[in-house]
RODO-2510 file (C-alpha; in nm, 4 decimals, decimal comma):
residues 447
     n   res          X          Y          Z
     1     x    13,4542    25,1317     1,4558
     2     x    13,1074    25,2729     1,4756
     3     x    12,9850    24,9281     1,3698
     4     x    13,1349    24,7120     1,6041
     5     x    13,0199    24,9613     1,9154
     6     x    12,6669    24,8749     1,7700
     7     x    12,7592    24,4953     1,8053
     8     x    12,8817    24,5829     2,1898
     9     x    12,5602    24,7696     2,2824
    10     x    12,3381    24,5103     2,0771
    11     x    12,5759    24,2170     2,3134
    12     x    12,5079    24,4263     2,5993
    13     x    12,1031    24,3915     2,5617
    14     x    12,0479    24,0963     2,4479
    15     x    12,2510    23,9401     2,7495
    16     x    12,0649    24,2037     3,0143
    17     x    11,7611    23,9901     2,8754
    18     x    11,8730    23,7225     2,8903
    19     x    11,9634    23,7834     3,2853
    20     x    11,6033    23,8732     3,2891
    21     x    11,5658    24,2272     3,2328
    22     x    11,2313    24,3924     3,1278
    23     x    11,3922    24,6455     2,9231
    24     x    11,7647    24,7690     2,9059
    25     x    11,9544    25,0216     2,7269
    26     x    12,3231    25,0399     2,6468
    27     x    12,6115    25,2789     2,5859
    28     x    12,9571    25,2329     2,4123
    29     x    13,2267    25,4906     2,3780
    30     x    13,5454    25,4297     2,2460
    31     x    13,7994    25,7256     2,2639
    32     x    14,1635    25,8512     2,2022
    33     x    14,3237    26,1254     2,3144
    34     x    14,6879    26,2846     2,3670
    35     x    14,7597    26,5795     2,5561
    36     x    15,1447    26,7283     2,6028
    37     x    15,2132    27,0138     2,8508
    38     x    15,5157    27,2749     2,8459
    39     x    15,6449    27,4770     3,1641
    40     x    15,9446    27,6850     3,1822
    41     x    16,0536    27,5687     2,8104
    42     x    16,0510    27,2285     2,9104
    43     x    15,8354    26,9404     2,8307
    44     x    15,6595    26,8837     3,1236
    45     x    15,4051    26,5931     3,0311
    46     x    15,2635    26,3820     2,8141
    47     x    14,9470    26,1896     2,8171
    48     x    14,8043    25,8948     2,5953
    49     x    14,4664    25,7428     2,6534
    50     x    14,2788    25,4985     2,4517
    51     x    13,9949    25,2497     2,5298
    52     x    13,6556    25,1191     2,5306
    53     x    13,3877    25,1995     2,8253
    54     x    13,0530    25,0258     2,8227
    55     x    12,7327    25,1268     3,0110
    56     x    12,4308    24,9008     3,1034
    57     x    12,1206    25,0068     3,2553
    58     x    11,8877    24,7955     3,3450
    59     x    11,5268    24,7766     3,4136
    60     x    11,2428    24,5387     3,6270
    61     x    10,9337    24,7119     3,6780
    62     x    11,0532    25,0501     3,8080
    63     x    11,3235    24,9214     3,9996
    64     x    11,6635    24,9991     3,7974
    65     x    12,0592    24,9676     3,8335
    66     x    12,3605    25,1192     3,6022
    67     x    12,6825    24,9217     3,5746
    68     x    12,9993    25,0174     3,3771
    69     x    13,2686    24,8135     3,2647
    70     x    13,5843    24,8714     3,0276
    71     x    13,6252    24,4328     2,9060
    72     x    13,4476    24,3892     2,6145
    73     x    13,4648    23,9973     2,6409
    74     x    13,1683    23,8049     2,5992
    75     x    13,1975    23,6117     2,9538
    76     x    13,2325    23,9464     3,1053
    77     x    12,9247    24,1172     2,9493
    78     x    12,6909    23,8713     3,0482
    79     x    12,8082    23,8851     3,3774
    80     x    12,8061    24,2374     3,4079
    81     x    12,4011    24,2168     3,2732
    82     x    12,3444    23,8914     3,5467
    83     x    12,5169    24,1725     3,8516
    84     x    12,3113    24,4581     3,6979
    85     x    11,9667    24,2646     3,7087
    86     x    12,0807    24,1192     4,0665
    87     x    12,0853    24,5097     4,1764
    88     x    11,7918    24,6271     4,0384
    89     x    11,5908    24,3681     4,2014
    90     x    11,7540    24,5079     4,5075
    91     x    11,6338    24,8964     4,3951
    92     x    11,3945    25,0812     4,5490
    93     x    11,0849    25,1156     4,2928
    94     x    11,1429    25,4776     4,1049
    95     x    10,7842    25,5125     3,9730
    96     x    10,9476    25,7772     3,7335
    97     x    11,1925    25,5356     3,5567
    98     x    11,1986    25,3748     3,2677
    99     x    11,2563    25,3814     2,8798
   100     x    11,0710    25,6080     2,5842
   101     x    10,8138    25,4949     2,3816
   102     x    10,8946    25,3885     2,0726
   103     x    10,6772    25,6367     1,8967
   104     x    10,8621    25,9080     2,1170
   105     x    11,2369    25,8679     1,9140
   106     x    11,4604    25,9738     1,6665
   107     x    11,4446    25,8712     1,3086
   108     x    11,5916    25,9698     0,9992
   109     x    11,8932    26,1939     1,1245
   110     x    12,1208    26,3095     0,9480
   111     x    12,4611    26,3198     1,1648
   112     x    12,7013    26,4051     0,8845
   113     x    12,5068    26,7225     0,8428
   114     x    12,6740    26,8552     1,2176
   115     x    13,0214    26,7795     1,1033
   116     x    13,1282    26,6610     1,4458
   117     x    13,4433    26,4412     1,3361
   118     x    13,7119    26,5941     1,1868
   119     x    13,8254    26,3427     0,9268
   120     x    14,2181    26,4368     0,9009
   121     x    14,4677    26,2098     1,0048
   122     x    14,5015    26,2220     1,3487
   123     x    14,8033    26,4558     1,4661
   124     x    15,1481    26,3052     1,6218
   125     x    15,2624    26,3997     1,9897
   126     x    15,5579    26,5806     1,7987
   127     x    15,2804    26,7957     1,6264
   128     x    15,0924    26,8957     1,9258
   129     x    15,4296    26,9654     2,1214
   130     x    15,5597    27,1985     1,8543
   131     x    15,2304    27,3929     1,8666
   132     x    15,2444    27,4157     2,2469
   133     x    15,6352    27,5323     2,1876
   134     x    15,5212    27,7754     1,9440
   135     x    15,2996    27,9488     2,1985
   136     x    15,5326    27,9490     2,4559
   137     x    15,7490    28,1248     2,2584
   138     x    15,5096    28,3704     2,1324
   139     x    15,4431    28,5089     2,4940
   140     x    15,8051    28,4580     2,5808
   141     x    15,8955    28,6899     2,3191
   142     x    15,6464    28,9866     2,4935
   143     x    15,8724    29,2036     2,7012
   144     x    15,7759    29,1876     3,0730
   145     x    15,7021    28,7939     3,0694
   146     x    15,9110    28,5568     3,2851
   147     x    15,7455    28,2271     3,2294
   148     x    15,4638    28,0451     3,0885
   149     x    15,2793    27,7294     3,0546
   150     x    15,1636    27,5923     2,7039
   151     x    14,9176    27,2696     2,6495
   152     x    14,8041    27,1176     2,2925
   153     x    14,5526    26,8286     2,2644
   154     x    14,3261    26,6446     2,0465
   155     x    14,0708    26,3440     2,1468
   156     x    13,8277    26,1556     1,9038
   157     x    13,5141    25,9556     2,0770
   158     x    13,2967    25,7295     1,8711
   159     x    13,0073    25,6725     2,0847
   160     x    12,7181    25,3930     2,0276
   161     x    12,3805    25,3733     2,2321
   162     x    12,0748    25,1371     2,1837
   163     x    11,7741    25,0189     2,3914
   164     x    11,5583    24,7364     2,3855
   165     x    11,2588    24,9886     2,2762
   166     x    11,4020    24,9821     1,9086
   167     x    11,6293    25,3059     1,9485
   168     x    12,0321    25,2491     1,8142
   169     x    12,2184    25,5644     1,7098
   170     x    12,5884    25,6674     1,7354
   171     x    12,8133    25,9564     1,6004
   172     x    13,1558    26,0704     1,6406
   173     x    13,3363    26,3815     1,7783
   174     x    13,6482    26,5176     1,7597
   175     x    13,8215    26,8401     1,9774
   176     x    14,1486    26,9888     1,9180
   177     x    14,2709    27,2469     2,1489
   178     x    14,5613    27,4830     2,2652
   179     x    14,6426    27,7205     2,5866
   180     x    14,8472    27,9287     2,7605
   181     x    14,9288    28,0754     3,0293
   182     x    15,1977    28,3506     3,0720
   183     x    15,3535    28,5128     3,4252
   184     x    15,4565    28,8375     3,4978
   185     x    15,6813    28,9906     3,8167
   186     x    15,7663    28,7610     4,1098
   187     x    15,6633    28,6887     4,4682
   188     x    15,4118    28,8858     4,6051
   189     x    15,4100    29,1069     4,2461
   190     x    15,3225    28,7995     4,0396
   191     x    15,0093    28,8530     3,8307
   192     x    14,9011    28,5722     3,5352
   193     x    14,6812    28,5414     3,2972
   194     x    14,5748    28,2735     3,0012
   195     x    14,4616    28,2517     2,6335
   196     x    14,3014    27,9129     2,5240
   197     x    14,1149    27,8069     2,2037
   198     x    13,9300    27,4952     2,1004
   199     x    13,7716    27,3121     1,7967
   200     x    13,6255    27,0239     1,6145
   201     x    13,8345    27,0342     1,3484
   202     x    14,1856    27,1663     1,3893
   203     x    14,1353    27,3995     1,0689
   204     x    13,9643    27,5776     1,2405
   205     x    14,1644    27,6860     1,5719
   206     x    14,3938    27,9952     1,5439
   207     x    14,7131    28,0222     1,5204
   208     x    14,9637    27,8731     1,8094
   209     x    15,1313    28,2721     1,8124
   210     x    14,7943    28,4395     1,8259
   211     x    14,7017    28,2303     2,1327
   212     x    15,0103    28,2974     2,2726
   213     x    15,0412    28,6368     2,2503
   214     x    14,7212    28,6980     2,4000
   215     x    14,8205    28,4940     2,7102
   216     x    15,1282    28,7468     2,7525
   217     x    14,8930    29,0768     2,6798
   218     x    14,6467    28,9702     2,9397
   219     x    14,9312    28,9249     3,2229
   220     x    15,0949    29,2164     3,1451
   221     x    14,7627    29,3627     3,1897
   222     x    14,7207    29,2712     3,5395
   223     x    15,0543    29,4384     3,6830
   224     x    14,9919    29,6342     3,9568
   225     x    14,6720    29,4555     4,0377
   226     x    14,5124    29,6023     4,4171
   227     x    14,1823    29,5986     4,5704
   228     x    13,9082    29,8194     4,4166
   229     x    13,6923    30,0068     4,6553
   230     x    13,4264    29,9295     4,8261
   231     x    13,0293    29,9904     4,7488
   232     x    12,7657    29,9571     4,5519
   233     x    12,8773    29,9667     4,1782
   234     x    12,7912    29,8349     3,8411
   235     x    12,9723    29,5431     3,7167
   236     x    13,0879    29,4443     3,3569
   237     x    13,0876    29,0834     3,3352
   238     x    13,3471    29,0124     3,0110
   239     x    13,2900    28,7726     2,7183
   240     x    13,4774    28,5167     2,8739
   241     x    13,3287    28,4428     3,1990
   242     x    13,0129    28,5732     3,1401
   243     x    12,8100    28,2413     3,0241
   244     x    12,8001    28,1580     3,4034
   245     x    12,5081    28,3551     3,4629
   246     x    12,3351    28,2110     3,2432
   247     x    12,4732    27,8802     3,3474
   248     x    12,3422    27,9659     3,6906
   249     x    12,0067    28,0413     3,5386
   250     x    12,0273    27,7117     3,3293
   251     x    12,0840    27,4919     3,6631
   252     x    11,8159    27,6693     3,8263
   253     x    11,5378    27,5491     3,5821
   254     x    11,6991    27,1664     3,5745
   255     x    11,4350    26,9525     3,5878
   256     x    11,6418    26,7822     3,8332
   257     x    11,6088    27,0365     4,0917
   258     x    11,2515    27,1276     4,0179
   259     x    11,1254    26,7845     4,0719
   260     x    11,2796    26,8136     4,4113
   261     x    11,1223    27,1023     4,4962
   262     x    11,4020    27,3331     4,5277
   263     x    11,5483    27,6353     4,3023
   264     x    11,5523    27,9616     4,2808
   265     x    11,3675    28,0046     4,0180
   266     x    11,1038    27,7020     4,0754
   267     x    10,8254    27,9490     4,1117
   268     x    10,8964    28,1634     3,7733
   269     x    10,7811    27,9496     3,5194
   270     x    10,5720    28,2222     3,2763
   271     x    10,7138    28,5276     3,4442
   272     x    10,9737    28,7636     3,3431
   273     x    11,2939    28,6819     3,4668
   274     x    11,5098    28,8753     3,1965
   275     x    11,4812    29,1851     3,0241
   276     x    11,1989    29,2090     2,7740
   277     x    11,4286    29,1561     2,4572
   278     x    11,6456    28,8959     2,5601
   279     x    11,5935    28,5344     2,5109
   280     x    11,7672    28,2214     2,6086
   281     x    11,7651    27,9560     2,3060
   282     x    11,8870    27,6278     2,2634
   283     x    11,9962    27,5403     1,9236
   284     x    12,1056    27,1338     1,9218
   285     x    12,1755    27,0926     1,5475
   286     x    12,4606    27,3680     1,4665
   287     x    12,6732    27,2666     1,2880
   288     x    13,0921    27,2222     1,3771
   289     x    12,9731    27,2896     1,7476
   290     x    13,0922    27,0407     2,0389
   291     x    12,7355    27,0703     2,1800
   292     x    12,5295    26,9572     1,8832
   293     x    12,3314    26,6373     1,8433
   294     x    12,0839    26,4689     1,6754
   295     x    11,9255    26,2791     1,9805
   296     x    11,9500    26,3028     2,3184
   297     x    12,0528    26,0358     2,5918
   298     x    11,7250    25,8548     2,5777
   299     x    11,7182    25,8512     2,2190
   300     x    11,4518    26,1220     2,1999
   301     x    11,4978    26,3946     1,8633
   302     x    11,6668    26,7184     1,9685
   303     x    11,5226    27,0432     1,8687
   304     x    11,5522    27,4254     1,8288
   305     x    11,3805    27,6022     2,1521
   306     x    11,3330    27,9435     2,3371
   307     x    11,3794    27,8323     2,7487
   308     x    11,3326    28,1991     2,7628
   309     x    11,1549    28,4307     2,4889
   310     x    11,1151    28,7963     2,5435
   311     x    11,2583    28,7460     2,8977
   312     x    10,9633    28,5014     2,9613
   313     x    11,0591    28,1818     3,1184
   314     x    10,8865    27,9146     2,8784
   315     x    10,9721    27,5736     3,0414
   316     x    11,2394    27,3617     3,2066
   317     x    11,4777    27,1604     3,1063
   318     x    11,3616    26,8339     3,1490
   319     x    11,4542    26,4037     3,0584
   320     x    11,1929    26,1771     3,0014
   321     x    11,1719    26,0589     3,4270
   322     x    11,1583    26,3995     3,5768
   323     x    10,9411    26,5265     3,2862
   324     x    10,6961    26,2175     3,4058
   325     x    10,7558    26,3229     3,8064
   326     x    10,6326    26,7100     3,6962
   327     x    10,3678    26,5853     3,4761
   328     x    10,5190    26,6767     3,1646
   329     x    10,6403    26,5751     2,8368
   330     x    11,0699    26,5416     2,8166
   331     x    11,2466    26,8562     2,6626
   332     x    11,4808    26,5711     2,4778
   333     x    11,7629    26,7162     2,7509
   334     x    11,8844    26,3726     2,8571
   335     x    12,2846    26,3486     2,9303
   336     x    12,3607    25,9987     2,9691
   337     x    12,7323    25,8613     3,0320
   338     x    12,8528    25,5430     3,1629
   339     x    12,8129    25,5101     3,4743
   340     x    12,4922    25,6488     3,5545
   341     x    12,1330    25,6969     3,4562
   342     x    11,9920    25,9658     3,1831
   343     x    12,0046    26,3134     3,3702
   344     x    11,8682    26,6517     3,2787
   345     x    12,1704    26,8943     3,0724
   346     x    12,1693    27,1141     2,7801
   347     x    12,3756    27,1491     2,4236
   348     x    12,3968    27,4708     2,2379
   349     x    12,2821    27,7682     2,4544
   350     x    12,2273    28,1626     2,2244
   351     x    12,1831    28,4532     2,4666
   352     x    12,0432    28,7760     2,2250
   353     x    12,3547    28,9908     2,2011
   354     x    12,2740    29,3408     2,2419
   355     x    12,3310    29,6706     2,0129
   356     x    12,6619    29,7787     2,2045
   357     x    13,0510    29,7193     2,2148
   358     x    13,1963    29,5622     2,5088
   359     x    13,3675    29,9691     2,5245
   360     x    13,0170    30,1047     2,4710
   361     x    12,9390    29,9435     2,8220
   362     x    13,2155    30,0435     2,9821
   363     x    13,1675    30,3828     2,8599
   364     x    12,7778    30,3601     2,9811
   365     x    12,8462    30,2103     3,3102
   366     x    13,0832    30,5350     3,4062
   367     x    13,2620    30,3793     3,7185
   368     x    13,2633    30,0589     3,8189
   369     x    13,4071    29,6605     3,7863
   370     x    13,5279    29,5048     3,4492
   371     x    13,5726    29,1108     3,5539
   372     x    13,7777    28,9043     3,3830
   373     x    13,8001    28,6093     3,6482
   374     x    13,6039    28,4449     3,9028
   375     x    13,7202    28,2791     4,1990
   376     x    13,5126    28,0778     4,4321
   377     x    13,1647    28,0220     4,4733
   378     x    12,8944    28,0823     4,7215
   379     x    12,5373    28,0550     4,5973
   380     x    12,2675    27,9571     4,7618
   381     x    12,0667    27,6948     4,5412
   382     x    11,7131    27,8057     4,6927
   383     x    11,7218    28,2054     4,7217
   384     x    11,9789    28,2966     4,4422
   385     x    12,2187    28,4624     4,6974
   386     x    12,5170    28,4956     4,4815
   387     x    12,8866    28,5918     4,6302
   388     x    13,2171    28,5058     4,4535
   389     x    13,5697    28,6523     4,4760
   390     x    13,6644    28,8062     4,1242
   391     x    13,9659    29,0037     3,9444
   392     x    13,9656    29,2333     3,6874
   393     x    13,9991    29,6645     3,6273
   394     x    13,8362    29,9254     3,7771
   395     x    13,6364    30,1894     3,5754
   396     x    13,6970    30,5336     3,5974
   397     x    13,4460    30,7784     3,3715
   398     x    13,3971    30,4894     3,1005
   399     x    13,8070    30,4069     3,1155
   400     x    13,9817    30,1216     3,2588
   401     x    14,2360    30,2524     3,5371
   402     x    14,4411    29,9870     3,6585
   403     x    14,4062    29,6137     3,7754
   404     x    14,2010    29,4826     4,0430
   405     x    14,2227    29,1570     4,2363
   406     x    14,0960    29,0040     4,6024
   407     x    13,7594    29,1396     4,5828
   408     x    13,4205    29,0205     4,6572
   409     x    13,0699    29,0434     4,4246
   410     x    12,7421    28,9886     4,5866
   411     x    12,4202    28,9823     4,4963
   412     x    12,0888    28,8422     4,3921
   413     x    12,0923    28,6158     4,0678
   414     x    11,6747    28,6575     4,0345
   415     x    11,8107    29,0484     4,0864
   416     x    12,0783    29,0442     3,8583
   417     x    11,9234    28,8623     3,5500
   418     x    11,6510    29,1335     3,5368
   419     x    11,9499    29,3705     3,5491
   420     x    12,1641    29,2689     3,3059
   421     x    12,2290    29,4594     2,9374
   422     x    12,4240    29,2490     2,6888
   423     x    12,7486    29,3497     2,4969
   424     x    12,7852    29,2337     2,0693
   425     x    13,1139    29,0051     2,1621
   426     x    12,9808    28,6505     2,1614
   427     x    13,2114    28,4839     1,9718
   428     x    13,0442    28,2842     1,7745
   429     x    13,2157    27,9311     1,7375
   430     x    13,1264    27,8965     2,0969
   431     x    12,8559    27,6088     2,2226
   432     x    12,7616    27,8855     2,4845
   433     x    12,7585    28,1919     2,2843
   434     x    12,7077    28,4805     2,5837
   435     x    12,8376    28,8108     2,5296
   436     x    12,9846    29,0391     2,7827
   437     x    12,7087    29,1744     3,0535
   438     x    12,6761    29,4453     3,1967
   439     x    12,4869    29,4403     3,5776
   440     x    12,3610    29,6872     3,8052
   441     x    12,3705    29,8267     4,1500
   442     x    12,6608    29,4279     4,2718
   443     x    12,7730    29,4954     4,6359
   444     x    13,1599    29,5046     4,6116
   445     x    13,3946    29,4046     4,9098
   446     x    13,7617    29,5611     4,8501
   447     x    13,9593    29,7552     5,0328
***
């Protein structure tokens, strides 16, 4: 199929020429996927997808426009290059846009070497529904669990893109994955909690009982759950919810929001903004990872980086148009779908993991906040004022005491990143591998 995506994208540009384009480039994904849901032992929904999506963007002068269309037809695609030209002449100029050099892209990748396709046959709705079944029954068969909710699913994309600066590459990915989510008590005593696991290839994921049983140990977990006090208190950000400080770190260097000026950290490039130690790095080409690739959206080669070494900040993260608005050369970071121009985004993100247990920091941090799930958000994009509602367990003398839930974390993020120690528990299949973290002297509103 890879093939005749090439044809579509190659279709796509010549007719945006045609139409009277300067330059163009073109995407084509083509996709299946089937998802099947359980609640309350019954089969609660089942989902098929499959289809083609094309993306045009076109170019005169600096002026450009992005269409999207799912009809592959011939008559359509020209007419869907003749509307896109028609609306770029109608653009305002973007003295920032336009295409890469040809001596700027990829060549010579090798794409099997990622392994992003898993090549088995492609499993059956029966298949995925027994595996969902399987975890329900798992947690159902943990004493103390009323009900639960079990999803399987698998997708394959084969995605094409090419540009009338030379540049045509495609690959193909492939995701299996399986959750739960088990209950505990009733009414007002209700607590929950969830297990999920994903992969490229389906070899790979654990077992439908392990996943399930983990759902069930994490709600029983949270019975008796009541607000923790409140004051100024360490908090132990766990494993699983702990990449979104770093995520909040990784949108605060965008190139997107540094070109306009705004960001909390838009002053810090070259200073310390993590402990000397730790480093941020972005690692596009590992292997059987969901974030891995060869090229980027504007067909630029991907590479192994530090975005912070040593708890330096070393650059942004930056396409080819904002890199051009700040004066400097792309970081290869371009996301491109459909619908929509190349914008700033990252792949495969390492934080250092630190010397310590996830225990070890609970057992350092004495008394305090374990969190295990976030809820809400309230940051402000320009200072780094950070506030979100969370659940989790108190901390008593290095111990967990009992379950916490309907509290409040606040905070500075350019505070909190500088006071931050990192567990050993990345798990390391992960795109984002973060370990637990463990940060000082959070406000916490409870009871």
């Amino acid at each position: 199929m890879t093939r005749s995506l090439e044809k579509l994208t190659d279709a796509l540009l010549l007719a945006a020429k045609h139409a009277g384009a300067d330059a163009a480039d073109a995407i084509a994904v083509e996709g299946i996927a089937t998802a099947i849901d359980i609640r309350a032992g019954a089969l609660e929904q089942a989902e098929r997808s499959e289809g083609v999506e094309l993306g045009l963007r076109v170019l005169i002068g600096r002026r450009q426009a992005c269409v999207s269309v799912s009809d592959t037809s011939a008559a359509t695609l020209q007419a869907v290059a003749e509307r896109a030209v028609a609306m770029a002449r109608e653009a305002p100029e973007d003295p920032y846009a336009g295409l890469a050099d040809p001596s700027q892209l990829a060549r010579g990748w090798d794409m099997a070497a990622l392994d992003l396709c898993d090549l088995t046959p492609e499993a059956s709705a029966a298949a995925l529904e027994a595996d969902a079944r399987r975890a329900e029954a798992a947690a159902m068969a943990v004493a103390g669990i009323t009900q639960v909710e079990a999803s399987a699913s698998q997708s394959r994309r084969q995605i094409h893109m090419a540009a009338s600066n030379g540049f045509s590459g495609g690959y193909a990915r492939s995701s299996r994955s399986l959750s739960a989510v088990a209950f505990t008590g009733s009414g007002t005593g209700m607590e929950r909690d969830w297990a999920a696991e994903g992969r490229i290839h389906a070899a790979d994921l654990p077992s439908a009982e392990e996943i399930g049983a983990l759902a069930a140990h994490r709600a029983l977990e949270r019975v008796g759950a009541r607000k923790p006090k409140t004051g100024a208190y360490p908090v132990l950000y766990d494993e699983r919810i702990s990449s979104g400080l770093i995520g909040h770190l990784l949108g605060a260097i965008n190139g997107a929001t540094i070109a306009r000026g705004s960001g909390w950290l838009r002053d810090a490039l070259g200073q310390q903004i993590l402990p000397g130690g730790l480093s941020v790095i972005e690692d596009p080409h590992r292997p059987r990872i969901s974030g891995s690739r060869m090229f980027d959206g504007e067909g630029l080669p991907t590479t192994r980086r530090a975005i912070v070494q040593d708890g330096v900040l070393m650059g942004w993260v930056l396409d080819l148009a904002t890199g051009r608005k700040l004066g400097m050369a792309s970081t290869a970071n371009a996301a491109r779908g459909t619908s929509a121009p190349p914008s700033p985004g990252t792949s495969n993100i390492d934080l250092t993991q630190g010397s310590k247990s996830r225990a070890d920091l609970l057992a350092d941090m004495g008394t305090g906040l374990l969190v295990t799930s976030l809820i809400g958000s309230s940051i402000n994009p320009t200072t780094g004022d950070y506030s979100r509602g969370a659940s989790g367990f108190w901390v008593e003398n290095g111990q967990i005491a009992f379950a916490v839930n309907e509290c409040t974390i606040a905070g500075n993020l350019r505070d909190m990143l500088l006071r931050m120690t990192p567990a050993n528990d990345a798990r390391l299949h992960m795109s984002t591998r973060v370990p637990s973290l463990l940060v000082e002297g959070l406000t916490l509103a409870g009871a």
